[in-house]
C-alpha positions as YAML, in Angstrom:
chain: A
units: angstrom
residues:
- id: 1
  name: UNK
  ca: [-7.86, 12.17, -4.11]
- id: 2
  name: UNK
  ca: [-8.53, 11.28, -0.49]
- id: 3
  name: UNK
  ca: [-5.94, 10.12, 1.71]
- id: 4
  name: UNK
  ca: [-6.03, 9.11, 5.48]
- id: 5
  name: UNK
  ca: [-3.50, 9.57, 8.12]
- id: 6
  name: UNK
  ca: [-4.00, 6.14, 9.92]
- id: 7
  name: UNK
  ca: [-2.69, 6.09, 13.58]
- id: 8
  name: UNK
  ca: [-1.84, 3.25, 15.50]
- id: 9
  name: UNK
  ca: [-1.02, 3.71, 18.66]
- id: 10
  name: UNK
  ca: [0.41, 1.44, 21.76]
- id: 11
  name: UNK
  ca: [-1.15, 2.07, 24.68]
- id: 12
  name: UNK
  ca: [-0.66, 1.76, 28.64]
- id: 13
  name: UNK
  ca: [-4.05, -1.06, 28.83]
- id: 14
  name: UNK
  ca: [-4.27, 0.65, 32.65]
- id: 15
  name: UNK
  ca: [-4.99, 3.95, 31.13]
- id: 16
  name: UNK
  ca: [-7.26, 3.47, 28.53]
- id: 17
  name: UNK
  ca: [-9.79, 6.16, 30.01]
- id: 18
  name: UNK
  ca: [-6.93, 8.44, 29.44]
- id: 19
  name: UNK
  ca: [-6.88, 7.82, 25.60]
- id: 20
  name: UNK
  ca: [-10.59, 7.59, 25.61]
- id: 21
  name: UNK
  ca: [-10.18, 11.31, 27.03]
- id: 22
  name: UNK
  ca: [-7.51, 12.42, 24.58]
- id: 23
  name: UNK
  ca: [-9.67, 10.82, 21.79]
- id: 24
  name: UNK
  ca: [-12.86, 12.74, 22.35]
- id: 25
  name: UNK
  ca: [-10.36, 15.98, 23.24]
- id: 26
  name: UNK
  ca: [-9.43, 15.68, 19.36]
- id: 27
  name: UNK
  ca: [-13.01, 15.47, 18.23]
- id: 28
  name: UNK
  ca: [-13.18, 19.33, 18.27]
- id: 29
  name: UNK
  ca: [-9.74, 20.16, 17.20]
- id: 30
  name: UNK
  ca: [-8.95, 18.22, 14.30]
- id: 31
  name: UNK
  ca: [-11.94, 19.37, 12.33]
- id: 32
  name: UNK
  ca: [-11.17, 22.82, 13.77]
- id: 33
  name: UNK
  ca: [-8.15, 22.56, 12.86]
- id: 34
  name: UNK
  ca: [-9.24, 21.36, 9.05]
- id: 35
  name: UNK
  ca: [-8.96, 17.93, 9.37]
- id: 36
  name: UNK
  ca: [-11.77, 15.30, 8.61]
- id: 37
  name: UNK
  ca: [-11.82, 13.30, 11.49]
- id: 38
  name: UNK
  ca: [-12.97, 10.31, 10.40]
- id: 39
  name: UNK
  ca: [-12.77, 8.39, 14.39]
- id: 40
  name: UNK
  ca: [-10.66, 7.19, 17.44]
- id: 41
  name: UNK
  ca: [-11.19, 3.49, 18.04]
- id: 42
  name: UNK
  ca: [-10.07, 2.12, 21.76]
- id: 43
  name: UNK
  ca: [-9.54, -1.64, 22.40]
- id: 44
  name: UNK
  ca: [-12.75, -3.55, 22.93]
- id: 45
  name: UNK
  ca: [-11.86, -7.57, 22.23]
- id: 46
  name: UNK
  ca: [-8.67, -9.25, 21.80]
- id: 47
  name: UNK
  ca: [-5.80, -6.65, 22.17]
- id: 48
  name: UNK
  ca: [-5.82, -4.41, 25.11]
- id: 49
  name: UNK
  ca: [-2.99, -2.14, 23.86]
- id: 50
  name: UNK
  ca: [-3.77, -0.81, 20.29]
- id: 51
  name: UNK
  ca: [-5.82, 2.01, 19.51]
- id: 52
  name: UNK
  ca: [-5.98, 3.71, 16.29]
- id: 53
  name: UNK
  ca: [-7.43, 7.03, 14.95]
- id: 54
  name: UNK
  ca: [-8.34, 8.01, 11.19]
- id: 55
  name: UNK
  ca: [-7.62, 11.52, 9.95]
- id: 56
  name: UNK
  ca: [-8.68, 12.45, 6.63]
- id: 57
  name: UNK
  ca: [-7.51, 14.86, 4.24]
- id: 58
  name: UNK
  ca: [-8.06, 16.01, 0.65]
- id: 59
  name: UNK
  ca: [-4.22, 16.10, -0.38]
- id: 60
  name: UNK
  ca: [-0.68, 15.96, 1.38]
- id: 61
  name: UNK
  ca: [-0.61, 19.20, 0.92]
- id: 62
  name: UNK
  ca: [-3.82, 20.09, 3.16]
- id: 63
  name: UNK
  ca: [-2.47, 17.48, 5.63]
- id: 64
  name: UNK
  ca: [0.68, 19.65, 5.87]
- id: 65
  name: UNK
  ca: [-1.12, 22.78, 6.37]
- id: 66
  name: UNK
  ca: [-3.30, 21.19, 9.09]
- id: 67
  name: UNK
  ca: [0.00, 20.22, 11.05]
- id: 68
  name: UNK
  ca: [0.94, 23.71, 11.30]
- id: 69
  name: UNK
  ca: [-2.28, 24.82, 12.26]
- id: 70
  name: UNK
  ca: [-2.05, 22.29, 14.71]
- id: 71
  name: UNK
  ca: [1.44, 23.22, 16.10]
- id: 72
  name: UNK
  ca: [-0.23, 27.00, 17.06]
- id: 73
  name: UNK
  ca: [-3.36, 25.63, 18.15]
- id: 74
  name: UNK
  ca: [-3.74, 26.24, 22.09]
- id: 75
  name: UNK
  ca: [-6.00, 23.26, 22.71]
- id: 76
  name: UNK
  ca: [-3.77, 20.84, 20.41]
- id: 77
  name: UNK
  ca: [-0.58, 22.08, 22.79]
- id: 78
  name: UNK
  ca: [-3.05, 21.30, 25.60]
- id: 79
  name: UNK
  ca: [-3.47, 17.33, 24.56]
- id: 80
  name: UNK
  ca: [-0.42, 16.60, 23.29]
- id: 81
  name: UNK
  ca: [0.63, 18.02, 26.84]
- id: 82
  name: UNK
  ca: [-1.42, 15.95, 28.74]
- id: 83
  name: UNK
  ca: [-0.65, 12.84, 26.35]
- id: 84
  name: UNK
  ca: [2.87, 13.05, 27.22]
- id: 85
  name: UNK
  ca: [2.41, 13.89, 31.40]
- id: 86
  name: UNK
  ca: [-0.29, 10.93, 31.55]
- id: 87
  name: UNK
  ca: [2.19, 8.74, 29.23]
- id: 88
  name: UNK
  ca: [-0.72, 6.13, 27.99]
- id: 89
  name: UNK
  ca: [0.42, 6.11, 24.59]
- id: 90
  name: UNK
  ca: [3.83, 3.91, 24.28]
- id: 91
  name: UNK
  ca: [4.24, 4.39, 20.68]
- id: 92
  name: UNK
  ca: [2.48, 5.92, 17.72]
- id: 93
  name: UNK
  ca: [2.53, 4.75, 14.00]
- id: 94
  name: UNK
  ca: [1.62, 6.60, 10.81]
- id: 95
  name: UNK
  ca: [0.48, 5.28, 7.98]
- id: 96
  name: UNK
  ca: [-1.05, 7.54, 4.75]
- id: 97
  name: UNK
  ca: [-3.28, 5.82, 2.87]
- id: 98
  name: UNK
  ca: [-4.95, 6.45, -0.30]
- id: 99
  name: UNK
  ca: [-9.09, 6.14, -0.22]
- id: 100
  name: UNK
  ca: [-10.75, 4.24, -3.11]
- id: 101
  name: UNK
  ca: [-12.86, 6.89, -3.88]
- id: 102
  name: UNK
  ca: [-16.11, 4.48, -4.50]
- id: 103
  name: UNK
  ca: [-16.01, 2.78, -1.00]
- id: 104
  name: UNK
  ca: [-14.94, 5.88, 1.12]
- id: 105
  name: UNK
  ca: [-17.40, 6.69, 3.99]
- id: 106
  name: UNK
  ca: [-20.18, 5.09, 1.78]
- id: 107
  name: UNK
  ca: [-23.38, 4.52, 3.27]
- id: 108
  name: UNK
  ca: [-25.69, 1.50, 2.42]
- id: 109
  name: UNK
  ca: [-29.54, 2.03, 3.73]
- id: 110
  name: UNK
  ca: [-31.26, -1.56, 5.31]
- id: 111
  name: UNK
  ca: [-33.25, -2.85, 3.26]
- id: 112
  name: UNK
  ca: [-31.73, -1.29, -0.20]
- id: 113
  name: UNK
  ca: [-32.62, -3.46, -2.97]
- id: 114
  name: UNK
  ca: [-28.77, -4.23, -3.69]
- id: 115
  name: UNK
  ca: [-28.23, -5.38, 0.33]
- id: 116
  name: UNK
  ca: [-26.29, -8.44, 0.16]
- id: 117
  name: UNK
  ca: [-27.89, -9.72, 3.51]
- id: 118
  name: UNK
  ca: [-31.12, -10.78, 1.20]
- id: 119
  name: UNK
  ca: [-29.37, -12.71, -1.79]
...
């Protein structure tokens, strides 16, 4: 089973470059880390102060193990560090959620035979 550490995070809309910078910071250390990283998405329309990021897992268990990795890890210190001196993010929710194991991170080709775009 799958599950996903979804993050949603209130941000400081006058330092989004900030997140965007923390974001791509934690595209090299979650998977070093062992986590399956699965994006970061800023604001773009509507809301200017949620962002979220999706962290993916194969158990609790290997979600706990990557925390503790994490804790050690010099370059996690580093942006959690520089999260907290820049103070963009407000407030940070998680959510663990279970992935439906037939629609997770599937893939559908254009022009497939079963695309619904040509019903």
């Amino acid at each position: 089973m799958t599950i996903t550490c979804f993050i949603r995070y209130r941000l400081d809309p006058t330092k989004l470059d900030s997140f965007r910078l923390y974001a791509q910071n934690w595209a090299q250390i979650i998977p070093a880390c062992g986590g399956q990283l699965v994006g970061y998405f800023l604001p773009y329309e509507g809301s200017n102060v949620e962002g979220f990021g999706l962290i993916s897992f194969a158990s609790l268990a290997e979600y706990e193990a990557y925390r503790q990795r994490l804790k050690q890890d010099p370059a996690a210190k580093q942006n959690f560090k520089f999260a907290q001196q820049e103070g963009f993010i407000l407030a940070e929710y998680r959510t663990f959620l279970e992935a439906e194991a037939q629609s997770y991170l599937s893939l559908v080709s254009v022009g497939q035979a079963n695309d619904c775009r040509h019903l």
